[in-house]
C-alpha positions in Angstrom: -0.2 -18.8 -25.0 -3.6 -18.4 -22.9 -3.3 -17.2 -18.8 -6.3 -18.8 -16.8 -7.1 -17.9 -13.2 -8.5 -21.2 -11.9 -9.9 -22.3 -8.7 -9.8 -25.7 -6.8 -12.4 -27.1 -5.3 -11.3 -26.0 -1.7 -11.6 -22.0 -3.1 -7.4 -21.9 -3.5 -6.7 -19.5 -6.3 -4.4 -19.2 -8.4 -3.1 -18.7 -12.2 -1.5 -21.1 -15.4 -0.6 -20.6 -18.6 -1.7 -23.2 -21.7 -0.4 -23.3 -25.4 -4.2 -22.8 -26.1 -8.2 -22.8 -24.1 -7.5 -27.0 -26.1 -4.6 -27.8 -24.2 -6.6 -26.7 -21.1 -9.6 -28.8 -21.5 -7.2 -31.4 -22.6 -5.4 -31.7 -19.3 -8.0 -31.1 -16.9 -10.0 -33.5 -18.5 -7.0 -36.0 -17.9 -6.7 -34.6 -14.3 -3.2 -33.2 -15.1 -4.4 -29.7 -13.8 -4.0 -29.6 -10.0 -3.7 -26.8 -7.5 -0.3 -25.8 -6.2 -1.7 -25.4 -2.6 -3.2 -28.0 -1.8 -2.9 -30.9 -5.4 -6.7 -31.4 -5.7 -7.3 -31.9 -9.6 -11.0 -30.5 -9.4 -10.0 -27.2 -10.7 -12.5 -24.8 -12.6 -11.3 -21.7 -14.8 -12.3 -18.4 -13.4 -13.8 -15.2 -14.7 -11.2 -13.0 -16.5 -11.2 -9.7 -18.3 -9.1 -10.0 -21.1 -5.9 -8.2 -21.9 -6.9 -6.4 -25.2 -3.4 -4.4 -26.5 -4.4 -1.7 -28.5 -2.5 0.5 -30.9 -5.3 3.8 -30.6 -4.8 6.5 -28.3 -7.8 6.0 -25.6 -10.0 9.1 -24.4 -9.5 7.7 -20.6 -9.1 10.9 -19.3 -8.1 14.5 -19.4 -5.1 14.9 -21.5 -2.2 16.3 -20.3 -3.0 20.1 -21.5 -6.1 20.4 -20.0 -5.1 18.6 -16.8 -2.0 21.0 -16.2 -4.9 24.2 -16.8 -7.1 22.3 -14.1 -4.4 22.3 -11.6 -2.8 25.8 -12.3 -6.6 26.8 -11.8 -6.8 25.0 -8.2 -3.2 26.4 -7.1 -4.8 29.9 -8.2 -7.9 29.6 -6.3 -6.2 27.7 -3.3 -4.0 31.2 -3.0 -6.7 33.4 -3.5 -8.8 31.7 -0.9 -5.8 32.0 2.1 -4.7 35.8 0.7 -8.9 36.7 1.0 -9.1 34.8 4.5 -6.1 34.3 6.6 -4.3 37.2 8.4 -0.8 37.8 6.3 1.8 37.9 9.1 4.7 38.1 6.6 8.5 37.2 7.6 7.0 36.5 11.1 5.3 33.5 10.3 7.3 30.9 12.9 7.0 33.0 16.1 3.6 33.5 15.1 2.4 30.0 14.0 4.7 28.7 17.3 2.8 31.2 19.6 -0.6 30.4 18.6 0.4 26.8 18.4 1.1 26.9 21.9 -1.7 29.4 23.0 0.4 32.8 24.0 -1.5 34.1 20.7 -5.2 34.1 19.7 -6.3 31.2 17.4 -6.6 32.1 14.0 -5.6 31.5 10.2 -2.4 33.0 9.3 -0.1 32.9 6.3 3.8 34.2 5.5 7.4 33.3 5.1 9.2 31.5 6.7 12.5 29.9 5.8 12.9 26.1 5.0 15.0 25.9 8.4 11.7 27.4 10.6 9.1 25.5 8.7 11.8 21.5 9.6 11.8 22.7 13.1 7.9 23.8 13.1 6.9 20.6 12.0 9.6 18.7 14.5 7.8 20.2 16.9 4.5 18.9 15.9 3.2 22.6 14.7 0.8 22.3 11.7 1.9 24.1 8.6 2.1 23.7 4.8 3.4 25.7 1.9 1.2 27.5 -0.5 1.0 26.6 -3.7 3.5 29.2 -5.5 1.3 31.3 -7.5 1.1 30.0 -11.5 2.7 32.5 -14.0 0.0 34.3 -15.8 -0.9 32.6 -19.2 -1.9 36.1 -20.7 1.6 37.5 -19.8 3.5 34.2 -21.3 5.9 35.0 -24.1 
């Protein structure tokens, strides 16, 4: 079996299947190939890219190993960056991030804890937060 995307002559698209590319030429030369849309029988076979199945393992991308390093990096350097430049205000991070939100505190970067409870209703109430990435285990200290 062969999948064609064909075309009619009014630009409808669409797709058919055919025992073989012969039993296509065969019927549209008979006119027996017509568009569902619209029925018009001057239909032309689009450009396709075939579907080649393969048994190798393609080098598409990053495996899995190297990805998992990549992102453990990120989540490292995303901590470091807020530790090094966002004022810690530790267990008091919901008043804080409320108070600035809504001006009774200066405007600045901070960072903490805050329970799962505080952050639902900060973000009900439209206050901008997001959890840090949790900090990676260290590879040297591993098993």
């Amino acid at each position: 079996m062969i999948r064609y995307a064909l075309q009619c002559d009014h630009g409808h698209g669409f797709e058919a299947w055919f025992g073989d590319s012969a039993a296509y030429d065969d019927q549209a030369a008979r006119g027996l190939v017509e568009c569902p849309l619209c029925g018009s029988c001057g239909v032309s076979k689009q450009i396709m890219a075939p579907a080649v199945a393969g048994t190798r393992k393609t080098a598409s991308g990053p495996d899995l190993a190297n990805m998992q390093t990549m992102m453990t990096q990120m989540a490292r350097e995303v901590r470091s960056h807020v530790e090094q430049n966002f004022d810690y205000v530790g267990d008091a991070f919901a008043r804080e991030a409320r108070d600035i939100h809504e001006g009774r505190s200066e405007k600045r970067e901070i960072y903490g804890e805050a329970t799962p409870a505080e952050v639902k209703k900060l973000k009900d109430d439209g206050v901008p937060c997001a959890a840090l990435p949790p900090l990676p285990p260290d590879p040297a200290k591993a098993h």
